[in-house]
C-alpha positions as CSV (number, residue, x, y, z in Angstrom):
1,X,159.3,85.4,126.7
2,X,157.7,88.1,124.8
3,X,160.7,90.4,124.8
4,X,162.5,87.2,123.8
5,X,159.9,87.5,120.3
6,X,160.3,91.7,120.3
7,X,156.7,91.9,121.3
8,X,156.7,93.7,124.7
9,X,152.4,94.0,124.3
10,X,150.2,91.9,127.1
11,X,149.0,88.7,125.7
12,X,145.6,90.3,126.7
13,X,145.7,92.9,124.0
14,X,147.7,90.7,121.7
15,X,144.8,88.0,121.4
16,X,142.3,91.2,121.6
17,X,143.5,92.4,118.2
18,X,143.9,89.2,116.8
19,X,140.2,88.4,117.8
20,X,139.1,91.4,115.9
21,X,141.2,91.2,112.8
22,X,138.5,88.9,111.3
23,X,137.6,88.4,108.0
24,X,134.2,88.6,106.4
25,X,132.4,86.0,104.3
26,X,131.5,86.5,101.0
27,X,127.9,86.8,102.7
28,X,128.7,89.3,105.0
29,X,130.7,91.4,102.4
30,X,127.8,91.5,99.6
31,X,125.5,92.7,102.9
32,X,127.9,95.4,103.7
33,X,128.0,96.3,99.5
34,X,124.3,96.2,99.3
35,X,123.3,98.6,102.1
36,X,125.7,101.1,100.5
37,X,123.5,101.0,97.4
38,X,121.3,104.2,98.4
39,X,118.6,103.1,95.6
40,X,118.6,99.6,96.9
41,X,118.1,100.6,100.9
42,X,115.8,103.0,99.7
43,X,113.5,100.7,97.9
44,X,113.8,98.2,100.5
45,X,112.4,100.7,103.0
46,X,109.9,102.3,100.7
47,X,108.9,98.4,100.0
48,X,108.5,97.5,103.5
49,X,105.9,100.5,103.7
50,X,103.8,99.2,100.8
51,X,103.8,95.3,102.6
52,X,102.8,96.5,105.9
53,X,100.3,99.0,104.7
54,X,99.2,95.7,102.5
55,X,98.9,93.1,104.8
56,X,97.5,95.2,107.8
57,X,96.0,98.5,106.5
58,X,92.0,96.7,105.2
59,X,92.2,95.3,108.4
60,X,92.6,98.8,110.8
61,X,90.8,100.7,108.0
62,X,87.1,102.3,109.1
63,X,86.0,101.3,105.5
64,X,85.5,97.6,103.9
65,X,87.0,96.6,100.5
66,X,83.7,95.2,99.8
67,X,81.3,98.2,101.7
68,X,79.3,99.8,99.1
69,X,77.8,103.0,99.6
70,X,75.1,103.9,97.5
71,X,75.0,107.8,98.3
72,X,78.8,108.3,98.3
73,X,79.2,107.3,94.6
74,X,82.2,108.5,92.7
75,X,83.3,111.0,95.3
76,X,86.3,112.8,94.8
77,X,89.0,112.3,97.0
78,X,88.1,113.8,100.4
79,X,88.5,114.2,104.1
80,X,85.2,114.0,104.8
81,X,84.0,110.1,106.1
82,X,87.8,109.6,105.1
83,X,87.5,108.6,101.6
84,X,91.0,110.0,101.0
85,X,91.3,108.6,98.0
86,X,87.6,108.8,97.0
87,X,85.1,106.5,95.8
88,X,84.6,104.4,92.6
89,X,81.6,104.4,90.4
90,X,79.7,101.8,92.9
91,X,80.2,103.6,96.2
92,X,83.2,101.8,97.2
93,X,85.9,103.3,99.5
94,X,89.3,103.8,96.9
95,X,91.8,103.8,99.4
96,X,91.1,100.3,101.3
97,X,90.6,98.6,97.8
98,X,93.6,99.8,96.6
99,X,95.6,98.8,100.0
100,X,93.5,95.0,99.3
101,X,94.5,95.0,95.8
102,X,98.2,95.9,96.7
103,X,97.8,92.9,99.4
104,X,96.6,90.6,96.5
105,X,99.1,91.3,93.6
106,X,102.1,91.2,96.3
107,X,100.6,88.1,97.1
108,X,100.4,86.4,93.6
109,X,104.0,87.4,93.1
110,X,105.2,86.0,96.0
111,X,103.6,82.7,95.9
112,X,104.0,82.5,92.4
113,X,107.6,83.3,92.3
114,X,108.1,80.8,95.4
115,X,106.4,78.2,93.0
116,X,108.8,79.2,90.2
117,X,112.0,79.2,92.8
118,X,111.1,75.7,93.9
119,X,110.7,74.0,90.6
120,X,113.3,75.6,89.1
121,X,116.1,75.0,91.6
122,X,115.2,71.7,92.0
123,X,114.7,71.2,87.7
124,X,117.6,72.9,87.1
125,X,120.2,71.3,89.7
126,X,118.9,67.6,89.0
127,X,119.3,68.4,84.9
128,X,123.1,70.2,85.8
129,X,124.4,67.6,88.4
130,X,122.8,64.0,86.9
131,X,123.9,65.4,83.1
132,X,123.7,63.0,80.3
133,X,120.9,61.5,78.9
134,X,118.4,62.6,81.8
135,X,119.4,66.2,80.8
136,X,119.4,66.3,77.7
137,X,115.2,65.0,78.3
138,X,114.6,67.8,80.9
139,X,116.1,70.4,79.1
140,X,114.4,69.6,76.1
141,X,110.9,69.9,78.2
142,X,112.4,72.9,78.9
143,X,112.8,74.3,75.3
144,X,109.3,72.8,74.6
145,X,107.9,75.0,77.2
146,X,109.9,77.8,76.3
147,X,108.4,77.8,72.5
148,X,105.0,78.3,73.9
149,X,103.8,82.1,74.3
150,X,103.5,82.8,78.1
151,X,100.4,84.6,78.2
152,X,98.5,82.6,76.0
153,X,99.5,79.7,78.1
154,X,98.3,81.0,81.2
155,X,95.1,82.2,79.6
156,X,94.4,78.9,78.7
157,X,94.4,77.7,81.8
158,X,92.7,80.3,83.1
159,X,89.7,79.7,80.5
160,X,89.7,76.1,81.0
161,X,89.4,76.0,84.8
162,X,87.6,79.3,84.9
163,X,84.2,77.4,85.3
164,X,85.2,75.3,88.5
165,X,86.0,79.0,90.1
166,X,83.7,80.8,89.0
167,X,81.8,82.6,92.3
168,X,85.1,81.5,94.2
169,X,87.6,84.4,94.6
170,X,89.8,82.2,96.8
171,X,90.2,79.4,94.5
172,X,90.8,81.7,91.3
173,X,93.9,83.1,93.2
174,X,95.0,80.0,93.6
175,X,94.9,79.2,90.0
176,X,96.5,82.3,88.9
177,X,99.4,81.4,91.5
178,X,99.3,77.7,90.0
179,X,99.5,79.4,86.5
180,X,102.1,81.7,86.8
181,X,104.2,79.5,88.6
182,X,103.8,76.7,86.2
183,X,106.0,78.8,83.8
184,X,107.9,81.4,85.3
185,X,109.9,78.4,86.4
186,X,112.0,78.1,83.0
187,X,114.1,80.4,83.2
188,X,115.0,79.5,86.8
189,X,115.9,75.8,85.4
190,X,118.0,77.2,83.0
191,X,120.0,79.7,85.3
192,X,120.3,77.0,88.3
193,X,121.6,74.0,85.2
194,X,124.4,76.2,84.4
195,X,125.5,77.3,87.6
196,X,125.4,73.5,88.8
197,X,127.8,72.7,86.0
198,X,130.3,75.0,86.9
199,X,129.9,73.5,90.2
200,X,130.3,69.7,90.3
201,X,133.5,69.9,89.2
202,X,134.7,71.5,92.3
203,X,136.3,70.1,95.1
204,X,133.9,69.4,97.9
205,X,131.1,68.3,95.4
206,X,134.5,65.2,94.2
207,X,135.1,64.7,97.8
208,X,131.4,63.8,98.8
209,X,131.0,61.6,95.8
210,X,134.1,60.1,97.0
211,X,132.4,59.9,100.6
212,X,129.4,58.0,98.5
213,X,127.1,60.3,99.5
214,X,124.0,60.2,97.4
215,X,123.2,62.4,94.7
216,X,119.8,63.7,95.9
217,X,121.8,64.6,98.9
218,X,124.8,66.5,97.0
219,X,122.0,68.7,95.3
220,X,120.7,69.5,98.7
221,X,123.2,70.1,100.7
222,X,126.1,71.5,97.9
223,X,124.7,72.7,95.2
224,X,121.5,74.2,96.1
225,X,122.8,76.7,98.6
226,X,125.9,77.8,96.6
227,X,123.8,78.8,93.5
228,X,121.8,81.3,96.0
229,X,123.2,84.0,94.7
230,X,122.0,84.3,91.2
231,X,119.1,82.9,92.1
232,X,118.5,85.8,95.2
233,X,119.0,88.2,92.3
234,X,116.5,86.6,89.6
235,X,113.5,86.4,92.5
236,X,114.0,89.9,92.6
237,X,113.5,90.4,89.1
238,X,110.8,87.8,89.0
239,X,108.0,89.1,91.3
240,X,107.8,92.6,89.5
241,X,107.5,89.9,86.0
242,X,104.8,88.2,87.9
243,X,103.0,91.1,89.3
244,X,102.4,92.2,85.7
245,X,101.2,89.0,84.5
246,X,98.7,88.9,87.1
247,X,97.6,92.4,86.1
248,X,97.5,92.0,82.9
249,X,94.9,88.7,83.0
250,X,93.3,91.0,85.6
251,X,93.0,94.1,83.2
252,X,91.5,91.7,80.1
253,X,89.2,90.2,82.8
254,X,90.9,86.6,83.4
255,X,92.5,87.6,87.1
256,X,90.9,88.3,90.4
257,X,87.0,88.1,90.6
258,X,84.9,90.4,92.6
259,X,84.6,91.5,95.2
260,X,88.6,91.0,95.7
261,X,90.7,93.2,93.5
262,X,94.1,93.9,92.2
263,X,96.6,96.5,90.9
264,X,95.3,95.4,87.4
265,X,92.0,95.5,88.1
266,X,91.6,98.6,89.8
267,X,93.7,100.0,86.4
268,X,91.2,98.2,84.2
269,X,88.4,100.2,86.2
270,X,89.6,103.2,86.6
271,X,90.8,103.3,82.8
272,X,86.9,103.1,81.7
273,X,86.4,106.1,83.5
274,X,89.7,108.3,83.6
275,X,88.1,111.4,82.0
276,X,85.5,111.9,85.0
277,X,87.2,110.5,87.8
278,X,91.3,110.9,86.7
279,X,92.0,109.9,90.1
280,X,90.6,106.0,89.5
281,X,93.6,105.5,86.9
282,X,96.4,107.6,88.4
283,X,96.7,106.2,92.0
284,X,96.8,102.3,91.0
285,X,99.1,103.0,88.5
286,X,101.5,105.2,90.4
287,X,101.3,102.2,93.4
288,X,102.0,99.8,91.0
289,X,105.1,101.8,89.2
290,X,106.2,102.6,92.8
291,X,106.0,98.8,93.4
292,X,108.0,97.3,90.5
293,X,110.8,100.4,90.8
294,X,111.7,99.2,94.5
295,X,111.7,95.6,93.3
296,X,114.0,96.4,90.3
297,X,116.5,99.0,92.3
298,X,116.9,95.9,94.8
299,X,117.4,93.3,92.1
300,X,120.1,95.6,90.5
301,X,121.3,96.2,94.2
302,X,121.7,92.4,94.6
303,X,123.4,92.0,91.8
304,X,126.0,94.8,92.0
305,X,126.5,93.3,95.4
306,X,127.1,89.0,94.7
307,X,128.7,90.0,91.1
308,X,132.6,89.1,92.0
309,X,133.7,91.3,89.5
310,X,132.7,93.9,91.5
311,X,134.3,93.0,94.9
């Protein structure tokens, strides 16, 4: 039979090749573009350092973010008793307060850019799929929100509830993750509205209104996971945003109380006294510079890799 077809290879090898003659996913193909981005893999790496020295180094280091040692204040960085990276003007060890307030500003732009995802997505799909009236009100909440200056709205929250956490380190961080959130979500809306419009004209979102399924469910389970992409992308580029909010309300003294700390604060501090001890300013501010490169090479990494002008 198979000479019959001039094919004189073994069905074995025949459905082999076949079986390995694939193709990729637009998924899969952006993953294979991405990891070819040196900058982006790079980052990613250098990144995963920085989180796990951030979530697990206060915990295996000999010295407590909060330890004070009155005869050890100011030290210069040294080997001795392991202050590596020295001690600030109250005795406390640099280096486990700078690993705690790398673990609290990775934190705050997490959570708040996870805040900002979900209202966003959700803001910005319901406004692009429902359309009319309904968006034409959200949007215009939107554009509202959008004429308010960002800082100053987050520092008024900040003042306002700053009584009810005052003494509570916890609950501040909270509210700076509740504050950021609360507006970094604009944006978001915006991005996710447009991409839903292009969307709902497709295909498979006419043939599951045809089905009757319900709109809530189309969001869910059509739109949402095909406007991914940009929105992948934008987080990226958010959390470094984020990150600078936070230290900037830390820096003017409207972020993380004591004893906890942050990339800002530790900046704030060590800028009061960067003639004597240089080393106070320098090493938060190179973490932090360190911190937003790696998320921006892997934003523009993400990008380069979904844009389908570039496949």
């Amino acid at each position: 039979m198979s000479a019959m077809f001039g094919n004189n290879a073994p069905l074995e090898e025949r459905l082999k090749k076949a079986t390995t003659l694939q193709g990729r996913s637009l998924w899969q193909d952006a993953r294979a573009r991405l990891f070819r981005n040196k900058a982006a893999v790079t980052s990613m790496v250098l990144l995963g350092i920085i989180t796990f020295l951030a979530i697990f180094g206060p915990w295996i280091w000999m010295h407590d973010y909060d330890t004070v040692y009155k005869d050890r204040v100011a030290l210069a960085p040294t080997w001795e008793n392991w202050h590596i990276l020295g001690t600030d003007t109250q005795g406390r060890d640099l280096f486990v307060r700078l690993l705690m307030g790398l673990r609290v500003s990775l934190a705050v732009g997490m959570v708040a850019t996870s805040v900002s995802l979900i209202i966003g997505v959700l803001w910005g799909a319901t406004a692009g799929y429902i359309g009319g009236r309904l968006d034409e009100v959200m949007m215009r909440i939107v554009d509202v929100l959008y004429a308010m200056p960002f800082i100053f709205f987050v520092i008024i929250l900040m003042v306002i509830f700053r009584d009810a956490t005052a003494g509570k380190p916890a609950l501040n961080i909270i509210l700076i993750f509740v504050a950021i959130g609360a507006v970094e979500w604009l944006t978001m809306a915006r991005i996710v509205r447009g991409q839903t419009i292009t969307l709902k004209s497709r295909e498979f979102i006419e043939a599951a209104e045809a089905a009757g399924v319900a709109p809530f469910t189309i969001v869910r389970r059509h739109i949402v996971p095909n406007v991914l992409g940009p929105v992948v992308v934008y987080v990226t580029l958010t959390i470094p945003a984020v990150i600078l909010a936070e230290s900037f309300l830390s820096f003017i003294g409207l972020g993380v109380q004591e004893p906890l700390t942050s990339l800002g604060k530790l900046i704030n501090d060590g800028a009061k006294d960067m003639e004597q001890l240089p080393w106070t300013l320098l090493v938060p501010g190179i973490t932090m510079m360190a911190t937003l490169f790696c998320f921006n090479f892997i934003g523009d990494g993400l990008r380069d890799a979904i844009d389908p002008k570039d496949r």
